[in-house]
Backbone bond lengths (Angstrom), bond angles and torsions (degrees), N, CA, C in turn:
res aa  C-N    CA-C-N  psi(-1)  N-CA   C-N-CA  omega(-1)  CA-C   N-CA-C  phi
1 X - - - 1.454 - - 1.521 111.30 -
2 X 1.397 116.33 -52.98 1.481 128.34 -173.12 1.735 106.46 -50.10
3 X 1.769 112.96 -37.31 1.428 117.25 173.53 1.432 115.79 -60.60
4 X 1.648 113.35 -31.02 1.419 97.74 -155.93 1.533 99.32 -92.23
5 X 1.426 121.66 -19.29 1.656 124.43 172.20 1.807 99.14 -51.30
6 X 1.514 110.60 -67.85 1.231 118.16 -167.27 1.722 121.75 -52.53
7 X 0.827 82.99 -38.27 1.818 79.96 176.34 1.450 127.30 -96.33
8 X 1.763 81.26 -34.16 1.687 91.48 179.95 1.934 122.49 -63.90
9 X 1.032 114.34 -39.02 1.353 139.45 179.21 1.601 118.95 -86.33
10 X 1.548 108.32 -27.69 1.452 89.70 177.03 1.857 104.38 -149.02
11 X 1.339 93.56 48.28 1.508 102.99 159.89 1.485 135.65 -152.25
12 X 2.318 27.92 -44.21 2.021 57.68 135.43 0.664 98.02 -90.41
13 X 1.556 87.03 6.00 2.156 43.83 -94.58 0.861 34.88 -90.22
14 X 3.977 41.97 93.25 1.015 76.57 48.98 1.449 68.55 160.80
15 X 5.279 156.67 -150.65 1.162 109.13 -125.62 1.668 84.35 131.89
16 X 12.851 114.23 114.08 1.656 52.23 92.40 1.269 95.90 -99.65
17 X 1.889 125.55 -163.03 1.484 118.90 -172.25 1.574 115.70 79.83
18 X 1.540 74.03 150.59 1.823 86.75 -168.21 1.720 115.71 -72.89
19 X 1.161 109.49 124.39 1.377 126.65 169.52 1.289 141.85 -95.12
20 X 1.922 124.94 104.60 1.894 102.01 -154.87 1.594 78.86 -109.16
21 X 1.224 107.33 132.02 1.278 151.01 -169.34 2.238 96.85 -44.21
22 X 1.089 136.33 77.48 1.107 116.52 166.57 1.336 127.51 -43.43
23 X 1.380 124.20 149.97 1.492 133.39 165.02 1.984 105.91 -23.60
24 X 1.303 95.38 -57.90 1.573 92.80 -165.68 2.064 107.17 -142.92
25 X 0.829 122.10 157.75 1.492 124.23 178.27 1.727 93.59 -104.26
26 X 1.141 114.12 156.64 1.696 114.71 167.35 1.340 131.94 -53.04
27 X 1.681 100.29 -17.58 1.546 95.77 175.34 1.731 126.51 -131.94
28 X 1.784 80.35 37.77 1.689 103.26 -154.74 1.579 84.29 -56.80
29 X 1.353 141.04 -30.53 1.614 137.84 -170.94 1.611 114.81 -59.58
30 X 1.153 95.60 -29.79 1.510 111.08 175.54 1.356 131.99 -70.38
31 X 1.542 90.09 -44.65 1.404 118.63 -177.46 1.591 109.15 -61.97
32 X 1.809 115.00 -57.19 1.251 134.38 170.47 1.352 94.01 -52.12
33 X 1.463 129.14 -93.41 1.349 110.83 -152.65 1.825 119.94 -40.58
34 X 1.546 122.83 -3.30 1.385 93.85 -155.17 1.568 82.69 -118.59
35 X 1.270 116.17 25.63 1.959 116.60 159.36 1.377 116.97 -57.20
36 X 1.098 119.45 115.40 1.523 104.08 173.33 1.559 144.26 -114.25
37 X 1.586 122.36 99.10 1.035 133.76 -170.89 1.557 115.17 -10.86
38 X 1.644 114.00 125.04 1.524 112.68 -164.62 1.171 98.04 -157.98
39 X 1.669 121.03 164.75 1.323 125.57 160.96 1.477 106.02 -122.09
40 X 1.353 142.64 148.69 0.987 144.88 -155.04 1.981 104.37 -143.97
41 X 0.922 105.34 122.60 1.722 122.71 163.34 1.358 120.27 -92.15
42 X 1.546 135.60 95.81 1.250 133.91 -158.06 2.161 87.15 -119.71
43 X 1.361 98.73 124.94 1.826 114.47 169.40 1.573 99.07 -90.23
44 X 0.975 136.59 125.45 1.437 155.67 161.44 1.239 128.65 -83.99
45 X 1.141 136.32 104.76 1.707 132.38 176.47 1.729 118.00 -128.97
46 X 1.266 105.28 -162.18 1.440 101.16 176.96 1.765 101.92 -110.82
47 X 1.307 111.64 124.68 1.263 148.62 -167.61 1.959 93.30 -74.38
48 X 1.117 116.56 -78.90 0.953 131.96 -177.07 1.781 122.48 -170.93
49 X 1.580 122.52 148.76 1.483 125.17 -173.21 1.526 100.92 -139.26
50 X 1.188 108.50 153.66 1.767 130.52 159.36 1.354 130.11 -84.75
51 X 0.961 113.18 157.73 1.764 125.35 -161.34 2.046 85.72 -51.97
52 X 1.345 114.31 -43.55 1.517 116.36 -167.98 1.432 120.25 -80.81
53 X 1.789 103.81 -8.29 1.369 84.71 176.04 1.636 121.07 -91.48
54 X 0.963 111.93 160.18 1.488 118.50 176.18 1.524 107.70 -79.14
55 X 1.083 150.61 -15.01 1.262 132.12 -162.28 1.293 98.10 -114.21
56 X 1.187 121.59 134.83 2.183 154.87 -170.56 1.313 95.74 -94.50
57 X 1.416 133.48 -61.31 1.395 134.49 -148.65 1.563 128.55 -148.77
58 X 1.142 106.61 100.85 1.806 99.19 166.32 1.475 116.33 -123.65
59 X 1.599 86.30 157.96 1.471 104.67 172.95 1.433 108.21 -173.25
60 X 1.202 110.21 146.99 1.425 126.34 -165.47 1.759 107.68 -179.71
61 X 1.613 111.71 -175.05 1.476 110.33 -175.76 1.619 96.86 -152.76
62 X 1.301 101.27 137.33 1.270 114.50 171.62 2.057 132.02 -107.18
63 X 1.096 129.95 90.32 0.908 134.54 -171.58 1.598 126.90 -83.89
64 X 1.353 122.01 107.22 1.784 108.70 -166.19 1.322 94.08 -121.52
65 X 1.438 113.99 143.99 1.701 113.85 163.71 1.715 103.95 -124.79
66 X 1.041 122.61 127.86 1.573 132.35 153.34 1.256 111.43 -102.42
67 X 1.666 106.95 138.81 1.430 115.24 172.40 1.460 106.28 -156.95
68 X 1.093 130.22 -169.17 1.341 140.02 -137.71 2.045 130.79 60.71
69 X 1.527 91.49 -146.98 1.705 90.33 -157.71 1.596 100.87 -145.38
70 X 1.218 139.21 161.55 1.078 126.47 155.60 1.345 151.80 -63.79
71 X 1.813 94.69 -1.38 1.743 126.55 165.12 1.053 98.67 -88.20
72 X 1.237 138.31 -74.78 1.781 144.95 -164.86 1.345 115.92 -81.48
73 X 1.417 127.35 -2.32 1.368 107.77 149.91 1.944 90.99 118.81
74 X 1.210 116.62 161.38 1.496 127.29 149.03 1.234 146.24 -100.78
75 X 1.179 126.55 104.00 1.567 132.40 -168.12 1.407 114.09 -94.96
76 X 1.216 140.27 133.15 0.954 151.12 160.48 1.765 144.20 -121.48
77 X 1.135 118.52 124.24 1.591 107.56 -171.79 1.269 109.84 -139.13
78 X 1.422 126.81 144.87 1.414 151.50 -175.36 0.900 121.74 -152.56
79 X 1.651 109.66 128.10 1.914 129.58 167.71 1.352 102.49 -116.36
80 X 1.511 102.03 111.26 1.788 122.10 164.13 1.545 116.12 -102.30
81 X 1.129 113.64 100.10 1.382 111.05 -169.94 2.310 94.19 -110.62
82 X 0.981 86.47 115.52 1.635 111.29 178.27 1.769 115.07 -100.51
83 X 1.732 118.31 121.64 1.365 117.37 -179.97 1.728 82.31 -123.59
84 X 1.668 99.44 125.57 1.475 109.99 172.27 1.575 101.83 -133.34
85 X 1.491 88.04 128.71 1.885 103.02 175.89 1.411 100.23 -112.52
86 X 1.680 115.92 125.71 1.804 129.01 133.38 1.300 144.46 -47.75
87 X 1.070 97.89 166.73 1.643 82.87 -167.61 1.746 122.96 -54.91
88 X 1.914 93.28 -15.79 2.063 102.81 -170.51 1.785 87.36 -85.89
89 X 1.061 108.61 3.84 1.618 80.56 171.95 1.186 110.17 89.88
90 X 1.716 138.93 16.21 0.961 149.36 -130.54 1.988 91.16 -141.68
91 X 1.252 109.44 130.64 1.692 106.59 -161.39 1.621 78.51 -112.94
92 X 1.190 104.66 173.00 1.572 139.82 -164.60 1.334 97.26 -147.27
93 X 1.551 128.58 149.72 1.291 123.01 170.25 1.623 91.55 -163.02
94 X 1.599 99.62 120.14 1.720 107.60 173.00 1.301 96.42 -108.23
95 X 1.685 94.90 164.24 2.145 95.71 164.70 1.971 98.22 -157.12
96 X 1.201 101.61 102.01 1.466 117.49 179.17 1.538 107.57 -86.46
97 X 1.390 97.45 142.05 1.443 106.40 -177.53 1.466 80.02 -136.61
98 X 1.650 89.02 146.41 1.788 107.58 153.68 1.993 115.72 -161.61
99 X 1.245 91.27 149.20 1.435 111.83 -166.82 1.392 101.08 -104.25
100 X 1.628 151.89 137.55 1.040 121.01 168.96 2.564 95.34 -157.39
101 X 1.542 102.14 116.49 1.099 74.41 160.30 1.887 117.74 -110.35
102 X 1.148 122.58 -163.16 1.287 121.05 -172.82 1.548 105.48 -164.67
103 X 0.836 125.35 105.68 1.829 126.48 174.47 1.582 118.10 -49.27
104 X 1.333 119.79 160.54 1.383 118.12 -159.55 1.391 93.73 -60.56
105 X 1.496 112.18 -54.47 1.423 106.34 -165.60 1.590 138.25 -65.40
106 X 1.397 95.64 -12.76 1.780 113.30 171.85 1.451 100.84 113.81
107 X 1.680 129.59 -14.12 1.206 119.80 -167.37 1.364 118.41 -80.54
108 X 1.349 137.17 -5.05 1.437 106.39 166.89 1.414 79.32 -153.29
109 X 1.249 91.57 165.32 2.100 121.44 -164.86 1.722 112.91 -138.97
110 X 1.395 117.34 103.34 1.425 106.76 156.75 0.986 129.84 -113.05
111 X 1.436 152.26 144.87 1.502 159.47 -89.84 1.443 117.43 167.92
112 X 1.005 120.90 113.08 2.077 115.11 162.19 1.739 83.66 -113.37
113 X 1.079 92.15 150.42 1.378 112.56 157.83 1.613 118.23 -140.63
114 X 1.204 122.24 137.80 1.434 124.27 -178.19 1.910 88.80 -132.95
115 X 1.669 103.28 148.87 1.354 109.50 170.72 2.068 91.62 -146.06
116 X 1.123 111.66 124.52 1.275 123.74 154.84 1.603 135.98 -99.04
117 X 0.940 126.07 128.65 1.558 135.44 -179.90 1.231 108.00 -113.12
118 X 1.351 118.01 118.65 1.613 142.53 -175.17 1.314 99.38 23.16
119 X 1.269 108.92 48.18 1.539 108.53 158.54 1.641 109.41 121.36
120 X 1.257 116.79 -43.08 1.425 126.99 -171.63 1.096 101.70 -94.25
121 X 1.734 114.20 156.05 1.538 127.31 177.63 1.340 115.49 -91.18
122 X 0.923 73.57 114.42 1.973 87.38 178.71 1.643 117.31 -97.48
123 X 1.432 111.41 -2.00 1.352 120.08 161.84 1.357 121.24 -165.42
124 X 1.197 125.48 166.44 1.854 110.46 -159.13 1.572 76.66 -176.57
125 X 1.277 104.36 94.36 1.821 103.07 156.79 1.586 116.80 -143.80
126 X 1.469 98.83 139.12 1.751 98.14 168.54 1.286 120.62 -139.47
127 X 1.165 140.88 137.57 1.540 132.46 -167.41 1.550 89.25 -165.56
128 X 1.418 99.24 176.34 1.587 112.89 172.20 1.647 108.02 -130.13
129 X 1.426 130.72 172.12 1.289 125.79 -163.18 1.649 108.80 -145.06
130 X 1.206 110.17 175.33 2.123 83.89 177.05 1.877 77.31 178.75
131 X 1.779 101.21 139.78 1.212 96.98 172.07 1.677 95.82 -82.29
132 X 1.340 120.65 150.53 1.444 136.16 154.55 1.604 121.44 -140.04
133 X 1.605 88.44 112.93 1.779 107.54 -168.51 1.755 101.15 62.15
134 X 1.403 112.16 -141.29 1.421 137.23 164.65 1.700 118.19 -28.75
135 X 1.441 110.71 -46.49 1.467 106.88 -156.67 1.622 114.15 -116.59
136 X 0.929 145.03 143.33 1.670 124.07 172.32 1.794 104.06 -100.04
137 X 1.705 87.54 132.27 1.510 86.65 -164.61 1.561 92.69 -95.30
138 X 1.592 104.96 153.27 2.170 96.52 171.56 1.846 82.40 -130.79
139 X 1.047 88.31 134.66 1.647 122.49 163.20 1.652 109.33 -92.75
140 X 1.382 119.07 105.03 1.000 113.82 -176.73 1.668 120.08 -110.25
141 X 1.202 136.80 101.10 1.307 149.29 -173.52 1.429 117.23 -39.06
142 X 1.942 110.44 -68.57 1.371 133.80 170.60 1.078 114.65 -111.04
143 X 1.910 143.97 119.96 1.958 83.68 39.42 1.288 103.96 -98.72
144 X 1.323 115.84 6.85 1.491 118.54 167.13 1.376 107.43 -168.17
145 X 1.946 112.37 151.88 1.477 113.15 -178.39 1.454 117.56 -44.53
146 X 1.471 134.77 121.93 1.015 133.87 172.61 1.987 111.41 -134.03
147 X 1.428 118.28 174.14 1.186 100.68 177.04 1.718 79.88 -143.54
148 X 1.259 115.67 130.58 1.486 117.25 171.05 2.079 100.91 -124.02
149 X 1.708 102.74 141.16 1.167 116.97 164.13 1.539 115.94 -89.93
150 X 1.616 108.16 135.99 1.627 94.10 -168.74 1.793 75.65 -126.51
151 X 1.798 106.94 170.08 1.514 103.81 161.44 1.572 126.87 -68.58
152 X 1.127 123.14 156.65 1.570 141.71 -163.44 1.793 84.74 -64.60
153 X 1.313 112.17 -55.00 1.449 106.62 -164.89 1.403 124.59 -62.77
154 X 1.267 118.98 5.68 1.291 128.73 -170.94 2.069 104.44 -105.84
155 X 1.299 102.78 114.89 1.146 132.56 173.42 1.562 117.96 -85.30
156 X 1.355 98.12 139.57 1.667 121.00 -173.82 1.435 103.15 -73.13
157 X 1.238 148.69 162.96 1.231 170.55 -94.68 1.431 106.84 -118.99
158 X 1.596 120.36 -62.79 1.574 147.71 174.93 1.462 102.60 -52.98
159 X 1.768 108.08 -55.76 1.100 123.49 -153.34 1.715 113.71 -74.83
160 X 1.602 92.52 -33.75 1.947 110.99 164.79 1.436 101.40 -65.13
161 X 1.039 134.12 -64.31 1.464 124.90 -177.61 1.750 113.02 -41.61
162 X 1.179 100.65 -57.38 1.452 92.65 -165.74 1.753 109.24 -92.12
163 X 1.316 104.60 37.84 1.390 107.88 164.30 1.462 107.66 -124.85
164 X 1.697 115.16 -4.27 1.142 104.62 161.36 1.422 121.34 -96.35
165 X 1.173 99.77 -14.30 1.951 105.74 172.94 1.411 97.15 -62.15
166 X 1.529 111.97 -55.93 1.657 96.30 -160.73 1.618 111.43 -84.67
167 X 1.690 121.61 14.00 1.453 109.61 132.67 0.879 129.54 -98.68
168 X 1.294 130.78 8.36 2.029 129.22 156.58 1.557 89.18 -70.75
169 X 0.924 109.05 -58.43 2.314 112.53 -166.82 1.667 88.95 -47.67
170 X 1.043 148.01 -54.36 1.317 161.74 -156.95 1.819 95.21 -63.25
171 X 1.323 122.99 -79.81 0.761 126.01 165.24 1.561 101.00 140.31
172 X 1.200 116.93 29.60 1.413 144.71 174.98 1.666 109.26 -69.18
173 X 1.611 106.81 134.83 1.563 106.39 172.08 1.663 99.40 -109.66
174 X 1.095 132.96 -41.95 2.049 135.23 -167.18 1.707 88.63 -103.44
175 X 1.171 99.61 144.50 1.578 126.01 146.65 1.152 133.35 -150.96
176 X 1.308 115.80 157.01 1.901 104.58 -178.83 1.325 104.35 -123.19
177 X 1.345 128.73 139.74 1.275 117.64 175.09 1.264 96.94 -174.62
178 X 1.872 90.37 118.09 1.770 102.50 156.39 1.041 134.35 -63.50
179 X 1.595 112.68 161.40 1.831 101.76 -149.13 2.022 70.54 -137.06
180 X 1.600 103.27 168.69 1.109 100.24 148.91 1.846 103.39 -167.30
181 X 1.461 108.82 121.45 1.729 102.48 -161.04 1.164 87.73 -118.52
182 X 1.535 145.96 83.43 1.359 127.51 -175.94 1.811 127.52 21.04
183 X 0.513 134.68 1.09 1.559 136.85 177.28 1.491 109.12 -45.57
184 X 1.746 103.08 162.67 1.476 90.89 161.92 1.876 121.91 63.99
185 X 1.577 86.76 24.39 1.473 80.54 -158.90 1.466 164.44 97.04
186 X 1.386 92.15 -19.22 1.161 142.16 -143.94 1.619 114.86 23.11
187 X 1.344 92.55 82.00 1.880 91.53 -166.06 2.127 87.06 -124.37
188 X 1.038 105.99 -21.25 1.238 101.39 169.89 1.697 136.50 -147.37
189 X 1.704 118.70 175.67 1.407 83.89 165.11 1.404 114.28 -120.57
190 X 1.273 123.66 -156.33 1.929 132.94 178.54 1.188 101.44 -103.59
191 X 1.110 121.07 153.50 1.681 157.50 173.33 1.514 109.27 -113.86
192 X 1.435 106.43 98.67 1.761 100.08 -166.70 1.800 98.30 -112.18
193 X 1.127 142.68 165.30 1.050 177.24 -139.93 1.687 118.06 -149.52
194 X 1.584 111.64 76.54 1.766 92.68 -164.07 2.030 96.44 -87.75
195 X 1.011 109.21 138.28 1.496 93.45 166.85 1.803 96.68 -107.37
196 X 1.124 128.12 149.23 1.569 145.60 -176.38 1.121 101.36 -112.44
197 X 2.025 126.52 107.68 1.234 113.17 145.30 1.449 137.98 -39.69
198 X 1.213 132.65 -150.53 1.928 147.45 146.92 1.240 97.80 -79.46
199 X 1.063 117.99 134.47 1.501 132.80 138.51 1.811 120.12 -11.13
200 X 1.006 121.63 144.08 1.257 110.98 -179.33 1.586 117.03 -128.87
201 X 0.873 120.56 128.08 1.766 106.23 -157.63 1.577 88.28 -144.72
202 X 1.303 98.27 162.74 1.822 107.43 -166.77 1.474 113.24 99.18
203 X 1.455 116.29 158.44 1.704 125.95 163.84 1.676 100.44 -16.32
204 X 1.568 96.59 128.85 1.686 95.26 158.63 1.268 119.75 -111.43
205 X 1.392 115.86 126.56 1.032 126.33 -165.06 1.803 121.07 -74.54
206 X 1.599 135.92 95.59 1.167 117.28 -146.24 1.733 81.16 -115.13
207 X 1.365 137.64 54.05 1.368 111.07 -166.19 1.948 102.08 -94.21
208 X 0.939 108.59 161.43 1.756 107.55 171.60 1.599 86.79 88.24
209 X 1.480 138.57 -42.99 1.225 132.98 -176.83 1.238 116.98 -105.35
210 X 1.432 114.90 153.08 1.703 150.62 157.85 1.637 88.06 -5.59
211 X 1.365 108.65 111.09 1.675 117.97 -171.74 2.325 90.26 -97.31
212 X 0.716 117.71 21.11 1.437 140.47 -161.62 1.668 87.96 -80.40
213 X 1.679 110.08 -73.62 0.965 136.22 -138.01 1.421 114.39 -74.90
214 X 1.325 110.04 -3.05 1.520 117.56 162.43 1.532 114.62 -77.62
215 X 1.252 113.31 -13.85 1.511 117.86 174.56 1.600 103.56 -47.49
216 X 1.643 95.02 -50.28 1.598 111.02 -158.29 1.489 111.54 -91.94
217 X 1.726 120.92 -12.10 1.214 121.41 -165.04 1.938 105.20 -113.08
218 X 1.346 99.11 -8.39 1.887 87.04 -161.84 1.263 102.30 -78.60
219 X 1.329 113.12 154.82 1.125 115.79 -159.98 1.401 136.35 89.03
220 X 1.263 100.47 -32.26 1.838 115.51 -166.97 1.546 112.92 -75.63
221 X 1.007 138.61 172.11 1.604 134.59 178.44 1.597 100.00 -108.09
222 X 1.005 121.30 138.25 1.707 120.51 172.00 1.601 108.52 -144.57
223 X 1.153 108.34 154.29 1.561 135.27 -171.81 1.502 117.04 -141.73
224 X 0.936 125.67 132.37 1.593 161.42 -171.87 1.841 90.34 -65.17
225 X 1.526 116.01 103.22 1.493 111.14 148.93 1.030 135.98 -135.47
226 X 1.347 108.68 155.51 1.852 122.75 -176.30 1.409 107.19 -108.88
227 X 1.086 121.30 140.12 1.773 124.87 -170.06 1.587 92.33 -146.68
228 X 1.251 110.37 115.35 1.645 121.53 167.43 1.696 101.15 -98.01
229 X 1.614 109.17 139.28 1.555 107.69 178.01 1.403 86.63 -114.21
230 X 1.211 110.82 151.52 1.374 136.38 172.38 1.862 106.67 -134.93
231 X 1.818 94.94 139.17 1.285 89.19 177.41 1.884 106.41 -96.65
232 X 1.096 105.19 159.70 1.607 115.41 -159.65 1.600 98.75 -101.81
233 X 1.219 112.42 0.77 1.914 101.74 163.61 1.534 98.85 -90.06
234 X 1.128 128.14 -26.36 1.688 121.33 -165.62 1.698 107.68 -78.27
235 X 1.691 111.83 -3.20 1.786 79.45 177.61 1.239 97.13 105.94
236 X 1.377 119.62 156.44 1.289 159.14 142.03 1.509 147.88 -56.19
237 X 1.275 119.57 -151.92 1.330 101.03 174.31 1.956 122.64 52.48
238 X 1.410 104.92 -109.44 1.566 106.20 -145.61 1.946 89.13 -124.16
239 X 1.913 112.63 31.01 1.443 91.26 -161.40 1.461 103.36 -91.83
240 X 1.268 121.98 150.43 1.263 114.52 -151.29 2.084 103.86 -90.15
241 X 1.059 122.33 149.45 1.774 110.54 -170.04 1.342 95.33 -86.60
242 X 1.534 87.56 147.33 1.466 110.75 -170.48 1.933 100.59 -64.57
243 X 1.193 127.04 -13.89 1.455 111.12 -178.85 1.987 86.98 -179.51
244 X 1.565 102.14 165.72 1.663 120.21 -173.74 1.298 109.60 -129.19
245 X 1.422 109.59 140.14 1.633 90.60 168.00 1.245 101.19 -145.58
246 X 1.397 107.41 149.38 1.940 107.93 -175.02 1.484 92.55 -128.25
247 X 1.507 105.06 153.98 1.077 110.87 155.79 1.754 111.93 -176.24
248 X 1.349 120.00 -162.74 1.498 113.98 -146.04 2.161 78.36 -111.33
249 X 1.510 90.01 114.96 1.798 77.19 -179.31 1.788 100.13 -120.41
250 X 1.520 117.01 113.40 1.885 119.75 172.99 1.324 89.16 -79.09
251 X 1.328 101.81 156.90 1.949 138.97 177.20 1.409 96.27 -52.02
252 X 1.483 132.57 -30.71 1.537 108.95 174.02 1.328 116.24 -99.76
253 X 1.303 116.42 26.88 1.182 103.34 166.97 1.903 131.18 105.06
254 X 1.443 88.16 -0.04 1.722 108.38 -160.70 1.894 82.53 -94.43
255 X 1.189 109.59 147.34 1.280 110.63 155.31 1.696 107.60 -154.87
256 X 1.379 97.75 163.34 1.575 115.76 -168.75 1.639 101.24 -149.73
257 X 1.353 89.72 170.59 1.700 116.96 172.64 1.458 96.62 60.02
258 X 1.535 114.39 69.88 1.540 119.19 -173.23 1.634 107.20 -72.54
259 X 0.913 141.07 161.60 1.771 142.68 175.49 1.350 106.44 -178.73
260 X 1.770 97.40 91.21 1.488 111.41 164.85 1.445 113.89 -88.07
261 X 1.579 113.95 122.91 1.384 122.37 170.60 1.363 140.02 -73.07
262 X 1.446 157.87 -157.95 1.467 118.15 163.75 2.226 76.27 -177.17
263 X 1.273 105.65 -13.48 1.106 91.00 -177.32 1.505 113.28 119.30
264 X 1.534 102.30 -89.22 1.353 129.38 169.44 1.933 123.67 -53.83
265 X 1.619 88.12 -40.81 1.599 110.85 -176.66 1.681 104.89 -134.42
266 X 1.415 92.19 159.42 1.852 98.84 150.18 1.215 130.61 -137.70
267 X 1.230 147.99 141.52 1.326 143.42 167.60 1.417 122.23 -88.99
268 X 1.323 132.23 146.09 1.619 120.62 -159.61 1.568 72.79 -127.84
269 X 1.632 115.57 156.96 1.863 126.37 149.98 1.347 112.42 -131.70
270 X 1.393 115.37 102.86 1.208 112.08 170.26 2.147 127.51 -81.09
271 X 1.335 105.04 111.70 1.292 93.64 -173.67 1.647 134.03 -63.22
272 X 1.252 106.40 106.50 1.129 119.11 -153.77 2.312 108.33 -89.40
273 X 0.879 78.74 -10.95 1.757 89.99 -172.22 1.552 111.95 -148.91
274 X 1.442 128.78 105.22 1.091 125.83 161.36 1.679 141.50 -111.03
275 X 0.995 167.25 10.63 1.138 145.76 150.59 1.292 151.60 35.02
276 X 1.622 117.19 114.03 1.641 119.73 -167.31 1.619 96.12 -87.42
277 X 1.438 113.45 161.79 1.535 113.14 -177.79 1.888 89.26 -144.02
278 X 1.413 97.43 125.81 1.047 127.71 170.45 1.644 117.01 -47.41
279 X 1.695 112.55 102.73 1.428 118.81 -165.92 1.806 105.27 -89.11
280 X 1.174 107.16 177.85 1.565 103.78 -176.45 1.695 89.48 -110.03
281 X 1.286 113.11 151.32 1.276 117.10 177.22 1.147 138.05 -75.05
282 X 1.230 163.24 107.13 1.230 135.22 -134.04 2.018 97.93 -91.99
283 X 1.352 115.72 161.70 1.558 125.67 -162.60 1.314 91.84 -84.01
């Protein structure tokens, strides 16, 4: 669960007729330059559950900062620390960290990722990745030297985001587009499903949240999205994605009203704290 908040939402995180995601839109330069370096405070709770799910209670906080430029590259970092209680009353407590940079142009990506469970590591990976020709190769360091081939069509973190802005700008509702953020090891990547609300135009409504964030949003165009991940060993057809996430994503990059799905449960993040971070200019 703790993976699909973290990537899904802010590297994502993060989706009439079907649309396969080209390399680039005509004004993907535009699009990139007008991201804007931020740190973000996301409050986490339980959204809603079913008679079948097991989990009573969450809460946790999610913190992401992006910064850089489209000369110097994109950096990004996030601590998701998640407390989940069952029905025995029995708490769970994760705390994900990730490091990640990415070059202006999308071509190569490096990553640590650490994930802990009530204390112990339950994952420890770092490698770097780089499209070359056809395939994107990831060199993976920890938890041991490995070299995995992923497909060419699968896009780095920055580069998924801003290929779904520039099919909302398009005027696109479906897209498909492989993602690949080290995860998992980095032994593979995701197969996501973006669905694209309408456009949303008029007063934005920021109430319950970080009244901050109009600093960073007025003006901006934003659209309503749903992103289903699917894992790409299970097949085709009718397989159902391992988890959903919607949320409110503007053209630079800010997003809110997080709602990760799971089926059984949901988790809502309301952004509670926002902040612009001072970019370097490009020469």
């Amino acid at each position: 669960m703790e993976r699909a908040i973290g990537r899904g939402c802010l590297t994502a995180g993060f989706l009439a007729g079907l649309v396969i995601a080209s390399p680039a839109f005509a004004d993907r330069a535009e699009t990139v330059r007008g991201l804007v370096p931020h740190r973000a405070v996301y409050e986490l709770s339980l959204d809603r559950r079913s008679d079948r799910s097991d989990v009573t209670e969450v809460g946790g906080r999610l913190v992401f900062e992006f910064s850089g430029s489209i000369c110097e590259g994109w950096s990004s970092r996030f601590r998701l620390v998640t407390r989940l209680t069952n029905s025995d009353g029995t708490p769970r407590v994760t705390d994900m960290r990730t490091t990640s940079f990415e070059d202006g142009e999308g071509k190569t990506f490096e990553f640590v990722n650490q994930n802990l469970v009530d204390g112990r590591v339950a994952e420890d990976t770092k490698g770097t990745a780089r499209h070359d020709g056809g395939a994107v190769k990831a060199d993976i360091v920890l938890p041991a030297p490995r070299r995995y081939d992923v497909p060419g069509s699968a896009l780095f973190p920055t580069e998924h985001m801003v290929e779904i802005v520039e099919a909302a700008k398009a005027g696109r509702s479906v897209a498909e587009i492989d993602l690949y953020d080290g995860t998992e090891g980095g032994a593979r990547h995701t197969r996501t499903t973006v669905i694209i609300g309408r456009e949303q135009t008029g007063a934005d409504d920021v109430s319950g949240e970080a009244e901050t964030v109009k600093t960073l949003t007025a003006g901006k165009r934003r659209w309503p999205i749903d992103i289903s991940y699917f894992d790409p060993t299970k097949g085709g057809g009718d397989t159902t994605p391992d988890y959903q996430l919607g949320f409110l994503l503007y053209e630079n990059g800010v997003s809110r009203r997080l709602k990760l799905d799971y089926g059984d449960f949901a988790i809502s993040g309301s952004l509670t704290a926002i902040d612009g971070i001072a970019a370097t200019p490009c020469p």
